[in-house]
BAPAPA-635785 format. One record per residue (C-alpha): residue number from 1; residue in one letter; x, y, z. Coordinates in steps of 0.001 Angstrom, whole numbers, plus 500000, padded with zeros to 6 digits. Example, Ala and Ser with C-alpha at 12.3 -4.5 7.8 and 13.67 -1.06 7.14 Angstrom:
// BAPAPA-635785
NODE  tordo  bati       u       v       w
NODE      1     a  512300  495500  507800
NODE      2     s  513670  498940  507140
This chain:
// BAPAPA-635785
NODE  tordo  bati       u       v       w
NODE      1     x  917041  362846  609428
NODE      2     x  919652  364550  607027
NODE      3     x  921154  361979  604491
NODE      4     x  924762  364436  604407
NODE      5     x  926585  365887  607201
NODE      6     x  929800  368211  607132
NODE      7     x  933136  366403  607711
NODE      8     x  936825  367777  607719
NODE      9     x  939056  365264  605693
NODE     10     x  942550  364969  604704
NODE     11     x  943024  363651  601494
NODE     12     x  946598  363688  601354
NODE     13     x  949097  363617  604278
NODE     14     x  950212  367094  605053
NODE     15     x  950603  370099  607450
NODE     16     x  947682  371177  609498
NODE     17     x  946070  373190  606629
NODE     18     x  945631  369564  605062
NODE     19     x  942079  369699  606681
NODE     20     x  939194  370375  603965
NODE     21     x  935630  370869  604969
NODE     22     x  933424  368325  603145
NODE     23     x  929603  367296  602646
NODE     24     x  929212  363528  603064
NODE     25     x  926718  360957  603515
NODE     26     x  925746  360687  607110
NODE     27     x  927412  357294  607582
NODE     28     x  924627  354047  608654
NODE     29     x  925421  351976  611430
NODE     30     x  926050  348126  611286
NODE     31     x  924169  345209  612845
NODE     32     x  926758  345745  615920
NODE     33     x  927337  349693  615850
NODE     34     x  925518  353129  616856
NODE     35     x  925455  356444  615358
NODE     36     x  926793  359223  617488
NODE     37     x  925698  362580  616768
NODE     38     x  928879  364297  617438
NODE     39     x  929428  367124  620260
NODE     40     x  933219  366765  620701
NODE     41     x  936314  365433  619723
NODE     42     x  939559  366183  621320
NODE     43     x  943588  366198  619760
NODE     44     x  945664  363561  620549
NODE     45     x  949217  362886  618986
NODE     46     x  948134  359754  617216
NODE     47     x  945700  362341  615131
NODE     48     x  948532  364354  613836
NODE     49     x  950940  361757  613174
NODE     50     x  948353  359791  611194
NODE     51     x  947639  363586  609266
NODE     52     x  951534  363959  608840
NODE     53     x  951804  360400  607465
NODE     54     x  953896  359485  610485
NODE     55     x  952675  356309  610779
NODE     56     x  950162  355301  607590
NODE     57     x  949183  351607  608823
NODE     58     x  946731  353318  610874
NODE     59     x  945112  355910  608297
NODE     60     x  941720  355388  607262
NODE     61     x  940823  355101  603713
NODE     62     x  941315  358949  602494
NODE     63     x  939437  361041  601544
NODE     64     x  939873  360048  605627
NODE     65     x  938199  361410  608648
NODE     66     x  940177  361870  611444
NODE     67     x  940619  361882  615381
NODE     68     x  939613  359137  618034
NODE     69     x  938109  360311  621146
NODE     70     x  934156  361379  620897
NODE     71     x  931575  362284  623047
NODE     72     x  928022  363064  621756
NODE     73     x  924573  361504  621649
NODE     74     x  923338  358611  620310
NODE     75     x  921398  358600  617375
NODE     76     x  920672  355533  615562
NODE     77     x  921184  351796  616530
NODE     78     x  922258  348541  614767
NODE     79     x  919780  345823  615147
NODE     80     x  922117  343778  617472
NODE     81     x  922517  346481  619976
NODE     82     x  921165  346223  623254
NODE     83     x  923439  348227  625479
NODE     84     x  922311  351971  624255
NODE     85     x  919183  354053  622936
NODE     86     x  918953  356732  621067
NODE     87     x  919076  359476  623519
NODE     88     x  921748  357953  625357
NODE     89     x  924778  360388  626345
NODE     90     x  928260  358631  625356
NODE     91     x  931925  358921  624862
NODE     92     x  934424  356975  623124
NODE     93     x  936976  355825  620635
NODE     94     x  935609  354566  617981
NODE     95     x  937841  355489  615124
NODE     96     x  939915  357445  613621
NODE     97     x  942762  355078  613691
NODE     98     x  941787  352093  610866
NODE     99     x  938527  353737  610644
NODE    100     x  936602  357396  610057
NODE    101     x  936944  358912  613344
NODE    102     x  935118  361988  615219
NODE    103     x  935603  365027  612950
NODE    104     x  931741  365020  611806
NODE    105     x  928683  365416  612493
NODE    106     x  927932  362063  613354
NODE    107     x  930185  359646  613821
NODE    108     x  929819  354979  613534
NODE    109     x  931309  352830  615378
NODE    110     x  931267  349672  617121
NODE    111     x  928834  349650  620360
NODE    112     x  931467  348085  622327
NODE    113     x  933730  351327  622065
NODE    114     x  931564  353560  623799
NODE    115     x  930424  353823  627179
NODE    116     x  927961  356257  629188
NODE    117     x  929613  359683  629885
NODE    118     x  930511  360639  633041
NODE    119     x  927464  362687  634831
NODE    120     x  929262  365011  636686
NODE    121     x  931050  366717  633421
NODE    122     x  929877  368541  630149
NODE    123     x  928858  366362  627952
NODE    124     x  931857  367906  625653
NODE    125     x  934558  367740  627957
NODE    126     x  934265  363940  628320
NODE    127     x  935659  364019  624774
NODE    128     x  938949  364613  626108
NODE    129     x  939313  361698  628041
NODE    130     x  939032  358729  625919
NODE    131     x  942593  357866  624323
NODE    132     x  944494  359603  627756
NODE    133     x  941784  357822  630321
NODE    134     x  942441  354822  628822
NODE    135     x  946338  354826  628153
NODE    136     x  947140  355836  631729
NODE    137     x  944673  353402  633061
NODE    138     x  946013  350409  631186
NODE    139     x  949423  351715  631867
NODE    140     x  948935  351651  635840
NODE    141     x  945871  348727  636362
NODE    142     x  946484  346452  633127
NODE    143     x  950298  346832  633043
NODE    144     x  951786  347510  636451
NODE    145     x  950231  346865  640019
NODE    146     x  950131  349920  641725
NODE    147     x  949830  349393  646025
NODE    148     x  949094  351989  648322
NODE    149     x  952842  353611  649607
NODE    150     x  954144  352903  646300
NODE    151     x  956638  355682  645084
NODE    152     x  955290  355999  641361
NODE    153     x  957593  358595  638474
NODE    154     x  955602  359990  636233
NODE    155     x  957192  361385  632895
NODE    156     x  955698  364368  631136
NODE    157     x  952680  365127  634011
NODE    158     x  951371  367926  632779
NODE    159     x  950520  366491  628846
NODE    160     x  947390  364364  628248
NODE    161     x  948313  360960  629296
NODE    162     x  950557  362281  632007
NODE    163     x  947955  364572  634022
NODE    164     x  945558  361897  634411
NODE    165     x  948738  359432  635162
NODE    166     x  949387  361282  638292
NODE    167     x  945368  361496  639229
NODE    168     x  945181  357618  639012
NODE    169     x  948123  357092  640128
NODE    170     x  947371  359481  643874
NODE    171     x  943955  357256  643583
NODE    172     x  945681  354027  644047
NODE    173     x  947088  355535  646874
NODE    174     x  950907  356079  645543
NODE    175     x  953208  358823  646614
NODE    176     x  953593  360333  643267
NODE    177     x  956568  362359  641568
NODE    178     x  955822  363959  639168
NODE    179     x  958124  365850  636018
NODE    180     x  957944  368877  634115
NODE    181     x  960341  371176  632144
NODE    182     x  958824  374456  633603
NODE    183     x  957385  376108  636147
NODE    184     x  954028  376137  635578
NODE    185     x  954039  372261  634449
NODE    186     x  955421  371571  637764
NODE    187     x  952707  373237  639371
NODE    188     x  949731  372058  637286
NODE    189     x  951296  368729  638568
NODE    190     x  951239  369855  641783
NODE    191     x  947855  370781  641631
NODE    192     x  946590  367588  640167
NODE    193     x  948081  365823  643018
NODE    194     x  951572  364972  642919
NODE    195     x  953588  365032  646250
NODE    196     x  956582  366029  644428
NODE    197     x  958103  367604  641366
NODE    198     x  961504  367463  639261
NODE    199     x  962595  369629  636473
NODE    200     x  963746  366959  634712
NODE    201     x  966186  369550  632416
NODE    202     x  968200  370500  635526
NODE    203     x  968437  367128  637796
NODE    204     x  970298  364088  637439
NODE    205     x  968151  361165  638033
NODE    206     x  970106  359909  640694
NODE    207     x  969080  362673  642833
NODE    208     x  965233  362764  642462
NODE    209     x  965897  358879  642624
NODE    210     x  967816  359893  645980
NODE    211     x  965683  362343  647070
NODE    212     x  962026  360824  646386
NODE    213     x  962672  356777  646368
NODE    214     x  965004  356263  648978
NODE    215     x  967868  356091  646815
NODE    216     x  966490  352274  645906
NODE    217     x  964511  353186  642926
NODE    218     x  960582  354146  641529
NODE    219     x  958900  350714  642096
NODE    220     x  956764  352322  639271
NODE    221     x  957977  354724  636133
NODE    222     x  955028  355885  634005
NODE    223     x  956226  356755  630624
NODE    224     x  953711  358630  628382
NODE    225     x  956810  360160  626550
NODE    226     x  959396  357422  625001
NODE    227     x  962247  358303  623605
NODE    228     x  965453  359101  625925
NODE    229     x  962324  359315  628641
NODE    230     x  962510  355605  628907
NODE    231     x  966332  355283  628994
NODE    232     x  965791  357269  632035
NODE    233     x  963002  355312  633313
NODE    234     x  965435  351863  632996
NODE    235     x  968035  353944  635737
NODE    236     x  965188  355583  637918
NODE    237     x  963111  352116  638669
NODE    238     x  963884  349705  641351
NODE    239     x  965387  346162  640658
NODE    240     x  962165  343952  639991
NODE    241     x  959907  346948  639781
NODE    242     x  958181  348176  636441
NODE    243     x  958328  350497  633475
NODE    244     x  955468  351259  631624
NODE    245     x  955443  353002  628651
NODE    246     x  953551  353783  624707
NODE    247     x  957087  354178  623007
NODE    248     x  957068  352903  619771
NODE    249     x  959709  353080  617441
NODE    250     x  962889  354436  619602
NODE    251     x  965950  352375  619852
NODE    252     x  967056  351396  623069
NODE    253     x  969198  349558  625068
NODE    254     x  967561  346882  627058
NODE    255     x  969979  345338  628849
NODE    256     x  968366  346859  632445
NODE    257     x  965664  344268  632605
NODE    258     x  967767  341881  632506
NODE    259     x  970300  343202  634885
NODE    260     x  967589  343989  637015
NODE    261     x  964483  341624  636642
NODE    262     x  962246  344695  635387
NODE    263     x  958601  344084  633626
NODE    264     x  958035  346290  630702
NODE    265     x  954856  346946  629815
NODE    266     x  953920  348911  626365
NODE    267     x  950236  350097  625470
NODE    268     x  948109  350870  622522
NODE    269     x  944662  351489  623426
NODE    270     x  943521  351907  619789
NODE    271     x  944111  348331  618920
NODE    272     x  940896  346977  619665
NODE    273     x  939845  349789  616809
NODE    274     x  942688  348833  614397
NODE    275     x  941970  345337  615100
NODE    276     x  938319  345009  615080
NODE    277     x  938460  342844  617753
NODE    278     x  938250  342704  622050
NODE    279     x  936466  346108  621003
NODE    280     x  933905  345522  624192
NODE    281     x  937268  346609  626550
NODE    282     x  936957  349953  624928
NODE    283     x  933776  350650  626278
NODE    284     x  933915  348872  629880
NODE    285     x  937483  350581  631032
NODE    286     x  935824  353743  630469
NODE    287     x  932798  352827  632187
NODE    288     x  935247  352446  635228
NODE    289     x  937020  355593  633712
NODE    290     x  933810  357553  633975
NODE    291     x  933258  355803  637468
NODE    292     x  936304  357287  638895
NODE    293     x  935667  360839  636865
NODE    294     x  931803  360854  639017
NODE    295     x  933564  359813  641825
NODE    296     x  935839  362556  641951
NODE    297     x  939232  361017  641526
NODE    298     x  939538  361993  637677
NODE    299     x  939115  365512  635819
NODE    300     x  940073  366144  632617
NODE    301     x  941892  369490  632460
NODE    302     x  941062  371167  628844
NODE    303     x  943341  373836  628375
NODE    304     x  942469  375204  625144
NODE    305     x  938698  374868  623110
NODE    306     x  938000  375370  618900
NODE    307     x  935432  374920  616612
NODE    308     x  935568  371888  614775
NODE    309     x  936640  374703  611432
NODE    310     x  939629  375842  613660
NODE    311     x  941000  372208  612944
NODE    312     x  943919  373384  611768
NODE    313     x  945119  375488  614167
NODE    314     x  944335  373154  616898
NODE    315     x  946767  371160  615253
NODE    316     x  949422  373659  615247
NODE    317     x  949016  374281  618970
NODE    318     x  949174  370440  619590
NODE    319     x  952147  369844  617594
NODE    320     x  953905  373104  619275
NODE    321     x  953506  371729  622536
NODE    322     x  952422  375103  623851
NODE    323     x  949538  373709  626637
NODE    324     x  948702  371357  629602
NODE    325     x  946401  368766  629627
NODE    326     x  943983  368103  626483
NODE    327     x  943027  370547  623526
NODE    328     x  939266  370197  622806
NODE    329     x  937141  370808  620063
NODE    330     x  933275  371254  619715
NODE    331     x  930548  371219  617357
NODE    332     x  928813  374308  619075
């Protein structure tokens, strides 16, 4: 076993060509952790706002290795570890937020943050699903109640967290509309399941809320996006129904939930991480994420791949907006 691997760091907040390759010291598990040799990470906003500085509570130390989701093989286990060998095929979220994430050769984290990989799926492309799988799963089974019939919005369908919003959302057995500000986001949408599509740039909501919920209302609005998104969502949902949402720092005006009796529900799957603490939820929602994904119900759609020294312009493609689903990158 090597004692130094190659990592790309930031060392200072910046633009993308922040990134600088480094040789470190492959990093040694704790009494509770695993080493994951790393195959695959994937970009999700949280990684460039934490390289931009956007939001420094979550920044690990620097000289700091980025990005959260992970999929690999284990390596090496702590010696209070009993749910993984070395051999064993994983993904997870074990960092990058609080902690050194993915963007190495190998990468440590707590045992409770990972979870077998999905079998029916490259080992690789189950790195795009952490952060998204779990966001839009805790969105629609942790913070709404989803029943079959239900007519379910969801914002932004074609971005990470969106395009597996409208695949769990069809599983629970919804009648899903979906949004999208072009023409071929409204049909990737289509094509991951949704029964119906807006162009959210060109329609008032009172029409798709006429058109698609009886005129009554969504009885669920999925909000992956924030901003004006979930001023939106507060018209388009029903009285007593529910808005869910990972907006952070917008300012809004509440008064809807009163006026109507709406639940708002707000997620952060990287807590756990940040915390160090509940981490074991990590690692069983995406054993019922990867589940679902052998099952059929959930595919990860990976528009665009790099090598882990492309970093940077993986970055500037995420940032630019310029894709569907997740951006991916891998070690080989």
């Amino acid at each position: 076993m090597t004692s130094e691997m190659t990592a790309y760091v930031v060392e200072e907040y910046g633009d993308p060509d922040v990134f600088t390759e480094r040789t470190v010291a492959v990093p040694e598990p704790g009494p509770e952790e695993v080493r994951v040799e790393v195959r695959a990470t994937s970009l999700n906003p949280v990684d460039y706002k934490i390289r931009r500085g956007d939001i420094p509570d979550f920044t690990p130390e620097f000289p700091a290795v980025l990005h959260c989701d992970v999929s690999g093989v284990v390596d090496a286990v702590g010696e209070n570890v009993d749910r993984f060998d070395v051999g064993d095929e994983v993904y997870g979220m074990p960092g990058g937020a609080g902690r050194d994430g993915a963007l190495a050769d190998y990468v440590v984290g707590h045992a409770g943050t990972f979870a077998p990989a999905p079998e029916t799926l490259p080992l690789a492309d189950a790195a795009a699903l952490p952060v998204v799988a779990l966001t839009a799963w805790e969105m629609l089974a942790d913070k709404a109640t989803v029943d079959v019939g239900d007519d379910v919005l969801v914002y932004g369908a074609s971005g990470g967290v969106g395009h597996v919003g409208v695949q769990l959302a069809r599983w629970f057995g919804a009648d899903v509309t979906a949004t999208g500000s072009t023409e071929a986001k409204r049909a990737f949408a289509a094509d991951l399941g949704a029964d119906h599509t807006v162009d959210y740039t060109a329609t008032e909501v009172e029409s798709y809320v006429d058109e698609h919920a009886d005129g009554a209302g969504f009885d669920v609005v999925f909000d992956p996006v924030g901003d004006d998104h979930l001023q939106t969502a507060f018209d388009a949902v029903r009285p007593f129904g529910t808005v869910v949402t990972t907006e952070s720092s917008s300012t809004q005006d509440v008064s809807a939930l009163h006026a109507n009796s709406l639940e708002l529900g707000v997620v952060l799957v990287i807590l756990p991480v940040l915390l160090g603490e509940r981490q074991e939820r990590v690692g069983d929602e995406l054993a019922d994420i990867a589940a679902l994904v052998d099952d059929g119900a959930v595919e990860p759609h990976v528009d665009e791949r790099f090598a882990f020294d492309e970093v940077a312009d993986a970055h500037r493609l995420g940032e630019d907006g310029d894709f569907v689903g997740k951006i991916l990158l891998e070690t080989e």
